[in-house]
C-alpha positions as CSV (number, residue, x, y, z in Angstrom):
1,X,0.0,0.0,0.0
2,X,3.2,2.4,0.5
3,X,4.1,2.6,-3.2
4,X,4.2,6.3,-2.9
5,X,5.7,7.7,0.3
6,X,7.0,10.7,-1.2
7,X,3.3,11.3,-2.4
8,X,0.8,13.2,-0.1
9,X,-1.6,10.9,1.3
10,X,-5.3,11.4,-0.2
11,X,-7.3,8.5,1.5
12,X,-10.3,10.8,3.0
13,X,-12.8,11.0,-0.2
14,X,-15.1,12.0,2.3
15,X,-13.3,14.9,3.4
16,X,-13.2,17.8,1.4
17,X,-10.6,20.0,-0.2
18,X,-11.2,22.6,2.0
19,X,-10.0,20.8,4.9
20,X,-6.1,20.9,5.5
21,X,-5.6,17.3,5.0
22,X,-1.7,18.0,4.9
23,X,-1.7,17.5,8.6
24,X,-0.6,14.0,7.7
25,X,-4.4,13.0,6.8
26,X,-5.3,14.3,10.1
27,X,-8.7,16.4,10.1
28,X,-7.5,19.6,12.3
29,X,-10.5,21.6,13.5
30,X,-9.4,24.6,12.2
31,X,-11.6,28.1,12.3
32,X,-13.2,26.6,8.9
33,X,-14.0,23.2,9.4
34,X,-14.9,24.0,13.3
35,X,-18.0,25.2,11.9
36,X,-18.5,22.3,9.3
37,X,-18.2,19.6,11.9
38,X,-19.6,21.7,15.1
39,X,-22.6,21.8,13.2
């Protein structure tokens, strides 16, 4: 499953761009998505 680890990892279809998924595919609550999820 690790043929790309140079490669960011995009394995959250349900998450969506908006959300910094950089985090190492961590969903951060940030100011944005607080509001997405809180809801």
């Amino acid at each position: 499953m690790m043929h790309s680890a140079g490669k960011p990892k995009k394995q959250e279809p349900t998450a969506p761009p908006q959300l910094p998924t950089m985090s190492g595919g961590k969903l951060m609550p940030t100011r944005a998505t607080q509001g997405l999820f809180t809801r």
